[in-house]
Structure formats: C-alpha cells, structure tokens
Backbone as JSON, one array per atom type, in Angstrom:
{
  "sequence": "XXXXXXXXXXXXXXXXXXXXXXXXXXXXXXXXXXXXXXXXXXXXXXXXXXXXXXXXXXXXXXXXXXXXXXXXXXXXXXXXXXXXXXXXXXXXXXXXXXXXXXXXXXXXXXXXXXXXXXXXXXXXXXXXXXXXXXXXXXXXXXXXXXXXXXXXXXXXXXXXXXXXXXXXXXXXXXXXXXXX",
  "N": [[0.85, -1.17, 0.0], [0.57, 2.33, -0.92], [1.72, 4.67, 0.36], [-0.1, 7.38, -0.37], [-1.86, 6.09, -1.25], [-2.7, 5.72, 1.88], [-3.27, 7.85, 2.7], [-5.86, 10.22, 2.69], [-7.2, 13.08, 1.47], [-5.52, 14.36, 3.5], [-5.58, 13.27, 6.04], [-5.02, 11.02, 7.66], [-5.11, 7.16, 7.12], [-5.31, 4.13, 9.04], [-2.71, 1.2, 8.47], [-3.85, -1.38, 8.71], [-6.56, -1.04, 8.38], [-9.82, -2.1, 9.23], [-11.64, -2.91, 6.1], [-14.42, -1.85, 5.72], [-17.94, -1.02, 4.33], [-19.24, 1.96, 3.97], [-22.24, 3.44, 4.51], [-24.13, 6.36, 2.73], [-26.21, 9.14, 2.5], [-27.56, 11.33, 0.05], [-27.57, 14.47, -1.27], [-27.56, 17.21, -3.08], [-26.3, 19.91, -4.09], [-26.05, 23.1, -5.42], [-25.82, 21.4, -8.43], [-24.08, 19.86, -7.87], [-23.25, 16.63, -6.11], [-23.02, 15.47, -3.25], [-22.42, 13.62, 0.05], [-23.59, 12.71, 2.61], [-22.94, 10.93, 5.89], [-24.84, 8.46, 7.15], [-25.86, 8.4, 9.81], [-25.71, 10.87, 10.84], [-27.83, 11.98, 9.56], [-31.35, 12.98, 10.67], [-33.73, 13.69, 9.66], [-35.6, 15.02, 6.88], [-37.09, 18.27, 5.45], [-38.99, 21.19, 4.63], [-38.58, 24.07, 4.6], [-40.29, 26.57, 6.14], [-39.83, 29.28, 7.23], [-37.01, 31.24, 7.68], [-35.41, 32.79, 9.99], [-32.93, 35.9, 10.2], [-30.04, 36.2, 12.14], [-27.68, 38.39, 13.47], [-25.27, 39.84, 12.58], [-24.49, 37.35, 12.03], [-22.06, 34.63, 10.21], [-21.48, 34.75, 7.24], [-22.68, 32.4, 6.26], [-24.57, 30.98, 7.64], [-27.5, 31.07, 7.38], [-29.65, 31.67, 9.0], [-31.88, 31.28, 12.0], [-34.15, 28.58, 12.12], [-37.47, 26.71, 12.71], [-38.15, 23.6, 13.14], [-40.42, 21.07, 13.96], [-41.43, 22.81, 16.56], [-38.52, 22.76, 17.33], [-35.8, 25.15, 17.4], [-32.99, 25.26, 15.13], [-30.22, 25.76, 13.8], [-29.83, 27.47, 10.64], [-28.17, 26.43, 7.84], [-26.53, 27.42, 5.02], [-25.52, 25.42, 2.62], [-23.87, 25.88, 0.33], [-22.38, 28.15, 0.61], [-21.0, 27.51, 2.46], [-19.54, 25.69, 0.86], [-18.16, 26.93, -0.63], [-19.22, 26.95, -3.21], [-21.11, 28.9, -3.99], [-21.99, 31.02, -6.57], [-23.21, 33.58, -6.49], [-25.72, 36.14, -5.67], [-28.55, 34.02, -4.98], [-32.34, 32.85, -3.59], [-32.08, 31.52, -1.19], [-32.62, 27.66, -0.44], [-35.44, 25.98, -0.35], [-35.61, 23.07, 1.17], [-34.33, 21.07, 3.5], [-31.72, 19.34, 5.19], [-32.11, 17.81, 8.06], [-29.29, 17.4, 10.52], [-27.62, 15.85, 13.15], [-25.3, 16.96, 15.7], [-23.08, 16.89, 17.89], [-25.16, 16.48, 19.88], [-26.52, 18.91, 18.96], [-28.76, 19.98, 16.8], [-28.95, 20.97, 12.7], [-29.77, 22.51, 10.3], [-29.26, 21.79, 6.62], [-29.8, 23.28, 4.38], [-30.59, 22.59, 0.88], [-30.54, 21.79, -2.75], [-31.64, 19.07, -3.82], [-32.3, 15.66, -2.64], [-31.29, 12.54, -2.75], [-30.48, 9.23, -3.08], [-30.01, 6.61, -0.76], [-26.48, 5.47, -0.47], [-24.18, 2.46, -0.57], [-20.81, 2.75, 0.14], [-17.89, 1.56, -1.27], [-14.88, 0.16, 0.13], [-12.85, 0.2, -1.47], [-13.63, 2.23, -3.45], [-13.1, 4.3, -2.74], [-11.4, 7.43, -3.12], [-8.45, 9.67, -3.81], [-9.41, 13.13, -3.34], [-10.43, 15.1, -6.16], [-7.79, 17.52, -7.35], [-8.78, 19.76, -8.35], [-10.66, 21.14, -7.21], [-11.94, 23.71, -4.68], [-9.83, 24.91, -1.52], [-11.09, 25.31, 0.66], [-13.63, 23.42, -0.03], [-11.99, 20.91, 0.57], [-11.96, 21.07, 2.74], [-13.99, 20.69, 4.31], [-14.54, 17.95, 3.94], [-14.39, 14.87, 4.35], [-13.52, 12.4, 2.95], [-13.79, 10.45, -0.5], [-15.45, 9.53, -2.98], [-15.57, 6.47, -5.78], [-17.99, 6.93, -7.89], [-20.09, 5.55, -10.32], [-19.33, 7.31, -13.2], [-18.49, 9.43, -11.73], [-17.62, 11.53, -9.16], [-17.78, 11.17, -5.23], [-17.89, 13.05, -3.05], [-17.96, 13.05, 0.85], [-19.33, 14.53, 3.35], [-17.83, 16.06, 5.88], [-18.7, 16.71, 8.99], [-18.73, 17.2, 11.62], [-15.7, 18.62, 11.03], [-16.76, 20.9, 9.54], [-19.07, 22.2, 11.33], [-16.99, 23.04, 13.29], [-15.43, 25.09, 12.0], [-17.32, 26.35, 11.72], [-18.01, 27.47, 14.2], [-15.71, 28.87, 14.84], [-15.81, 31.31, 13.01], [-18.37, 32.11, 13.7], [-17.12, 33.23, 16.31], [-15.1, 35.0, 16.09], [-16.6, 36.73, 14.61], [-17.94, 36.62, 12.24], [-16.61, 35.95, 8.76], [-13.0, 36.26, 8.42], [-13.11, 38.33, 10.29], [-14.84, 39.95, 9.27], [-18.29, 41.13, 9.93], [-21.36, 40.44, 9.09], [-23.62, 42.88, 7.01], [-26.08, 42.89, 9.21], [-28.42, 44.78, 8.91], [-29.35, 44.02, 6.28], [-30.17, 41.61, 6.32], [-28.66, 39.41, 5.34], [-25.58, 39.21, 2.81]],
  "CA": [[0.0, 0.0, 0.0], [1.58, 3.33, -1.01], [1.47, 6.2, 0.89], [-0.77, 8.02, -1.02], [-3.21, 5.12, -0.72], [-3.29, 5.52, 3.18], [-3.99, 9.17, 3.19], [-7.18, 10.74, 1.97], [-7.33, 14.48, 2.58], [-4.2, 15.1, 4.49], [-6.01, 12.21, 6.88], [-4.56, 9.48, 7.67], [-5.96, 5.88, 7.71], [-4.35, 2.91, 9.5], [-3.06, 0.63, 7.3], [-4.87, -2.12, 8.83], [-8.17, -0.79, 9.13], [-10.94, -2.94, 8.28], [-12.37, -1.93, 4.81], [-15.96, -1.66, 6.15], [-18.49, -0.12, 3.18], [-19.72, 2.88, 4.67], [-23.53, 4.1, 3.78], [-24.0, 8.01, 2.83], [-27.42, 10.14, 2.04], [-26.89, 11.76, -1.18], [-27.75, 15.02, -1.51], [-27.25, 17.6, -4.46], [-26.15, 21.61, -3.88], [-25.74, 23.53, -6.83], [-25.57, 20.6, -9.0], [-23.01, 18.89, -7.12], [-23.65, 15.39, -5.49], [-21.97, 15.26, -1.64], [-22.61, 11.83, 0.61], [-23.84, 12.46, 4.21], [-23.01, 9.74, 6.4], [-26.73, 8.05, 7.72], [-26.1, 7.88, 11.27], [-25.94, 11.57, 11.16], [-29.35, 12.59, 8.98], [-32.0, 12.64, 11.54], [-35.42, 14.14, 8.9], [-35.46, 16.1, 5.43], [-37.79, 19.02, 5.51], [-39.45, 22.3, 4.04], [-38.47, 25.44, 6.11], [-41.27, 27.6, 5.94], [-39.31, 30.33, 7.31], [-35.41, 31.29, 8.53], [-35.08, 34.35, 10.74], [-31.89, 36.08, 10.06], [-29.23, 36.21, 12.72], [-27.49, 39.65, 12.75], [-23.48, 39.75, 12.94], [-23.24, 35.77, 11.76], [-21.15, 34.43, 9.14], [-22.58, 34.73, 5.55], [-22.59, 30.58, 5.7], [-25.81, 30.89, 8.45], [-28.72, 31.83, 6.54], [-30.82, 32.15, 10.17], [-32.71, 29.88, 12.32], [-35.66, 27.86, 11.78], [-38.44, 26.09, 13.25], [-38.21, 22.12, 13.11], [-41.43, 20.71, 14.75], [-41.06, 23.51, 18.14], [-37.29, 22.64, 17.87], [-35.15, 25.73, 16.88], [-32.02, 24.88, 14.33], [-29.69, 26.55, 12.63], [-29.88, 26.75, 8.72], [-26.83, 26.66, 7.02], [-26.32, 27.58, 3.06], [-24.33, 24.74, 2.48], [-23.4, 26.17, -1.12], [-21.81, 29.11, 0.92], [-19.82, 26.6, 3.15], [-18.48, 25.0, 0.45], [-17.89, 28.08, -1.51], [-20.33, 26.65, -4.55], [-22.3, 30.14, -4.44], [-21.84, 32.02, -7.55], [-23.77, 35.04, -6.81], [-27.4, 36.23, -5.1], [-29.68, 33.38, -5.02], [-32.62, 32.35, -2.8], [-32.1, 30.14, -0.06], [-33.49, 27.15, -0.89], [-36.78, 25.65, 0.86], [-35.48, 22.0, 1.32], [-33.11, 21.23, 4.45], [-31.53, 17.91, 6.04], [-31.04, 18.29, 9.49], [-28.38, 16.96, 10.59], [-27.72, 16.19, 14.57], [-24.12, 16.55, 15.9], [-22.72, 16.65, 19.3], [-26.32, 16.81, 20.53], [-26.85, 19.78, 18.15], [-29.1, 19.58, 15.36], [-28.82, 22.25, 11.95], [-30.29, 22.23, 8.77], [-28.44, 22.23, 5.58], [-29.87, 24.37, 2.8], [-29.79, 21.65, -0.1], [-31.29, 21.71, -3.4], [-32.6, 17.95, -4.03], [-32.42, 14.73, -1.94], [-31.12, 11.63, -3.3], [-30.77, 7.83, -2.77], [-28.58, 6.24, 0.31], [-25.26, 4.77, -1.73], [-23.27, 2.26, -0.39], [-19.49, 3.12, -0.18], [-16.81, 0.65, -0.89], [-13.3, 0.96, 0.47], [-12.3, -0.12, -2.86], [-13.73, 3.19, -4.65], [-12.17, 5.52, -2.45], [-10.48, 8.22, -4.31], [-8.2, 11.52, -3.3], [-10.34, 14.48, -3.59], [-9.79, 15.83, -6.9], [-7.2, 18.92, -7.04], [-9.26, 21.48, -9.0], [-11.54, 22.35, -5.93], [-11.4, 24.42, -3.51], [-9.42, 24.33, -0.15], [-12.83, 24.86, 1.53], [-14.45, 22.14, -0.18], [-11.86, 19.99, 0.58], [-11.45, 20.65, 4.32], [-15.24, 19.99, 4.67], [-14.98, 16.94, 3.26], [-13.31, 13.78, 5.06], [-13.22, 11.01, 2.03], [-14.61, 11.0, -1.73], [-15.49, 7.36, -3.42], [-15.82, 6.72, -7.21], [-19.85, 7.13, -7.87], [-20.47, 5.73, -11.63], [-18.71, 8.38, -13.77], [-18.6, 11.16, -11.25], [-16.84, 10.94, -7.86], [-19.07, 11.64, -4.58], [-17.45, 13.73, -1.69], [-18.5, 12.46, 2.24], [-19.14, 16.13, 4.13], [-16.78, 16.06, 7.26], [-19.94, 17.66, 10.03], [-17.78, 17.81, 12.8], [-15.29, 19.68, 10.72], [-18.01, 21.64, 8.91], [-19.41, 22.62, 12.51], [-15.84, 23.76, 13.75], [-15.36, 26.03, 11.35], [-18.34, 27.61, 11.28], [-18.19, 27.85, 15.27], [-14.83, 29.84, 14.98], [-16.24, 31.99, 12.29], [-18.86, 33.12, 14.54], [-16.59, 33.74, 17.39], [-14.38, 36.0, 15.65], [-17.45, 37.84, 13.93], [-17.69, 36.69, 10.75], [-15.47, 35.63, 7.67], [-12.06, 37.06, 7.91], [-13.45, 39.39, 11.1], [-15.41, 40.88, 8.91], [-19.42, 40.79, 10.48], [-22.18, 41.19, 7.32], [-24.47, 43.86, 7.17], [-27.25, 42.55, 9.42], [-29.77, 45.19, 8.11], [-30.2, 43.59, 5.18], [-30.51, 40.02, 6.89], [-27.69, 38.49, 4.52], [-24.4, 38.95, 3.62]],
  "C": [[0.89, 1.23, 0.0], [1.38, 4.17, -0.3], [0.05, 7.61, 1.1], [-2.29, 7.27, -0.74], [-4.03, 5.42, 1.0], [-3.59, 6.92, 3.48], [-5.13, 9.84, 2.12], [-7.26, 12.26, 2.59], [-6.8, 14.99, 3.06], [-4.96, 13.96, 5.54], [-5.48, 10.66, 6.54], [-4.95, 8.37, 8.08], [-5.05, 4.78, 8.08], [-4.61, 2.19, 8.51], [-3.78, -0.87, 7.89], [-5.77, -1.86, 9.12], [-8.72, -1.94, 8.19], [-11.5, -2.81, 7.41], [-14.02, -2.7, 5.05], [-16.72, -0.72, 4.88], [-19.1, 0.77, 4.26], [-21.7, 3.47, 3.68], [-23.92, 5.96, 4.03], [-25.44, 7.93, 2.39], [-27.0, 10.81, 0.98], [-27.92, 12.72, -1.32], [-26.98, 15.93, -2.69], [-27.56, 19.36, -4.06], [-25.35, 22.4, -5.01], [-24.97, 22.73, -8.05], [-24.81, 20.09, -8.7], [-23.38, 17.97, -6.19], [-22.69, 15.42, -3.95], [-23.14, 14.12, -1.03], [-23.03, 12.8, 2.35], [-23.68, 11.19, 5.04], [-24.4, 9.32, 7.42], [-27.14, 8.3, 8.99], [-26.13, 9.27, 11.75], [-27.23, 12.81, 11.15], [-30.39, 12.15, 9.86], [-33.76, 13.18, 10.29], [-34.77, 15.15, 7.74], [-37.26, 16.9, 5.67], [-38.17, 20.32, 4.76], [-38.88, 23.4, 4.93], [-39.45, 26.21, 5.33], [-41.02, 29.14, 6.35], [-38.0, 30.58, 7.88], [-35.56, 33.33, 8.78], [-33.3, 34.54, 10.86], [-31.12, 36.32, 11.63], [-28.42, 37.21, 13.02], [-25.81, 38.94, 13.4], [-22.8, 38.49, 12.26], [-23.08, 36.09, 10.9], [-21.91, 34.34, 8.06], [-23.01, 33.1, 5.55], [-23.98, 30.3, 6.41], [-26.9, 31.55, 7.62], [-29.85, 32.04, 7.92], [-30.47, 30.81, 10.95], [-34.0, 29.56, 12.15], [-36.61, 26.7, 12.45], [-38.43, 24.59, 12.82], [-39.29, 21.45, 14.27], [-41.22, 21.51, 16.23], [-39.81, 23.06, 18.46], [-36.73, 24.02, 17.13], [-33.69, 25.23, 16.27], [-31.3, 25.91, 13.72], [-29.43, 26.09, 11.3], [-28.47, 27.14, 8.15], [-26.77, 26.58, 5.67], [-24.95, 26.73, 3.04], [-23.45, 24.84, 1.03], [-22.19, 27.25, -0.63], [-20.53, 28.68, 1.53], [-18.97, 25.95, 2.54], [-17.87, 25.56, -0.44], [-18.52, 27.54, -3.04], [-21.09, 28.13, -4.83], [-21.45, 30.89, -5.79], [-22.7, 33.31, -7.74], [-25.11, 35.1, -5.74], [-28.42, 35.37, -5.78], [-30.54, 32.84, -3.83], [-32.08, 31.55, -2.37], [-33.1, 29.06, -0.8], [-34.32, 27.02, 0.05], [-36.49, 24.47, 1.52], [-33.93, 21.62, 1.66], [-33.01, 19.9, 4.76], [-30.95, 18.31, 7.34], [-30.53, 17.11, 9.72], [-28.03, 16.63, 12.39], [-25.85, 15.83, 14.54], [-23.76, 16.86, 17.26], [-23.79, 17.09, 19.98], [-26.8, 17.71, 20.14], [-27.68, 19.39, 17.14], [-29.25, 21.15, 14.38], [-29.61, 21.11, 11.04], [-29.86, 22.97, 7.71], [-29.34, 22.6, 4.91], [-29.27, 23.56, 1.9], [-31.35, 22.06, -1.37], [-32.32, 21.09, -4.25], [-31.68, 17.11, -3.3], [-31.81, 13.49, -3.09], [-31.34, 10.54, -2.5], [-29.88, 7.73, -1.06], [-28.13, 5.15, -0.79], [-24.34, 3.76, -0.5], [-21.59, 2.28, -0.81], [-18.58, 1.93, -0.31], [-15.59, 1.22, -0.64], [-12.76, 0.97, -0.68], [-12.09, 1.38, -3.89], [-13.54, 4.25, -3.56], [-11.03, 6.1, -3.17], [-10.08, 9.18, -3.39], [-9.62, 12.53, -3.85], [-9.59, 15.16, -4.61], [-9.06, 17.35, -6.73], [-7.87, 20.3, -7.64], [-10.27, 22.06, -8.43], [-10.89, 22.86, -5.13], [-10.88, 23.75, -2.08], [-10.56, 24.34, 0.77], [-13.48, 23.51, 1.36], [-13.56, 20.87, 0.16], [-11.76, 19.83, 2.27], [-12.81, 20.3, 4.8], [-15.55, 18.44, 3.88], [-13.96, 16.02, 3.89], [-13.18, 11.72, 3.69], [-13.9, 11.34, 0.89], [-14.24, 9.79, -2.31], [-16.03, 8.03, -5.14], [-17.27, 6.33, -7.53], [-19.78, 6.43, -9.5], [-19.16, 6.72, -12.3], [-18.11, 9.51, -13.25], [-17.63, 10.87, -9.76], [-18.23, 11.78, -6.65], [-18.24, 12.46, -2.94], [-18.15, 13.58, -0.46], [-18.53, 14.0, 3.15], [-18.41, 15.43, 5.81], [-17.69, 16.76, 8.37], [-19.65, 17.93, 11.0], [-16.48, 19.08, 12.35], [-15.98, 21.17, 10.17], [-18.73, 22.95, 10.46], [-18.33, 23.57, 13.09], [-15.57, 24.87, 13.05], [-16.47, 26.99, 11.34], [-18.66, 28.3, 13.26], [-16.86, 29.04, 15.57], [-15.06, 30.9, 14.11], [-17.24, 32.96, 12.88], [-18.39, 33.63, 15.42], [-15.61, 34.67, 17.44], [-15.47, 37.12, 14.66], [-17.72, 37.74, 12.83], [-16.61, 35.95, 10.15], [-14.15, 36.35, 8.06], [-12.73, 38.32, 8.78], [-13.85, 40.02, 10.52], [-16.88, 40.96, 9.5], [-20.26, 41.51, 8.69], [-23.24, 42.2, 8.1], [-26.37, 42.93, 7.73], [-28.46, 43.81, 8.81], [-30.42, 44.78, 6.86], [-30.46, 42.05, 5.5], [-29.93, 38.82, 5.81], [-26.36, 38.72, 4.3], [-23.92, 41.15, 3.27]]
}
C-alpha cells in the first residue's frame, strides 16, 4: 500500500483498518452530489421560514423552526464556496444532529442512500477548492462522477470559529439587510 493510498485528505488511515463499506445520504447543492453519512441525517424538511441572525457568518442563513425545535440553517453552497452570486435560499433542508446539536443544511434535491466501498475511495480531486476539501473527510468513485462524504464535525468547527471571531475574515455582514 503506497502512501498516497493511506492518506485521503491530508487524513490518515491505519493501514490495517478494516475496509468496512460505509452508507452516505446523497444530496445535491448547486448541482453537485456530496454523501452524508446516515447515522448523522436525523429528517429532510421544508423550512417555511429562517429568521436572520445579525453579525453571523454569511454561511448561516438564520434559524428555523423544526417541529417547536429551533435549528440553525446553514447555506451549504456558501460553506463549500459553490455560491456564484445572489440566489434564494433554498426551501429544502436535512437536518443533521451533531454533538447533541441539530442544523439544517440548505440543499437543493435529496437523493438515494449509496453504499461506499473501500475499494472506490479516491483523493479528492485537485481542481476544488481548499474549503471544499477541508469539509470533506473522504470522496469514493460514484459511476462516472466521484461523490465527496461532508466532514460535520469539521463543517461545525469552522463555522463555530467563524462566529466567534465575527464573521469571515473578522469581517461581520451587514445585518440590516438580513444576509451577507
């Protein structure tokens, strides 16, 4: 096994790990396919409304109402730097639960659950971004296309030091307009 083989990401995998298939959720954000791992998708939903947040990071689009639970919504196009410009939020979120937290991603269609083999694990191609790749902890060969695994603990971290410094790059957005 080469080197290269045992790291994915700048992450390193023992070389005896067990090659266990892993099962992802397959969602789709500005035409791009990313894998959720199952054990972390708790419901897919409508948001009927997101109240803006004032000061957060452009990546928070608000919070929102999940059956009398409050959540935070996250533009996961923003997180992974996919946005190309001013577009609605979408309506259709996966929340997600993580260290007893639950959010809801901002996605633009739902897919199947895929099983992963260790086999079709791939590097993360080089012509994305360093964002997209630090939210992302593995990427398997899908058919034709490759499928990126979102990293939600890293994903989370980042966006918790982002608010705690004020923003992107200490910058805070113009809460009066309730975006960025």
């Amino acid at each position: 096994m080469t080197q290269q083989q045992r790291e994915t990401n700048g992450r390193r995998r023992p070389i005896d790990a067990p090659k266990r298939p892993t099962r992802n959720f397959t969602i789709k954000v500005r035409g791009q396919s990313f894998g959720l791992p199952v054990e972390c998708v708790k419901t897919i939903f409508h948001v009927d409304k997101v109240t803006p947040v004032p000061l957060a990071p452009r990546e928070i689009a608000g919070l929102a109402n999940l059956r009398g639970r409050i959540v935070t919504a996250l533009r996961l196009d923003r997180c992974l730097e996919l946005d190309g410009g001013d577009r609605p939020d979408s309506k259709l979120a996966v929340c997600i639960e993580h260290n007893g937290e639950r959010y809801a991603l901002l996605i633009d269609e739902t897919g199947d659950v895929v099983t992963c083999e260790e086999d079709e694990r791939m590097v993360c191609p080089t012509h994305v971004g360093q964002q997209f790749i630090d939210a992302t902890n593995a990427c398997y060969r899908l058919d034709d296309d490759f499928l990126p695994i979102l990293d939600i603990p890293a994903l989370v971290r980042r966006l918790s030091r982002q608010s705690e410094s004020g923003g992107r790059d200490g910058h805070s957005r113009d809460a009066s307009r309730g975006g960025d």
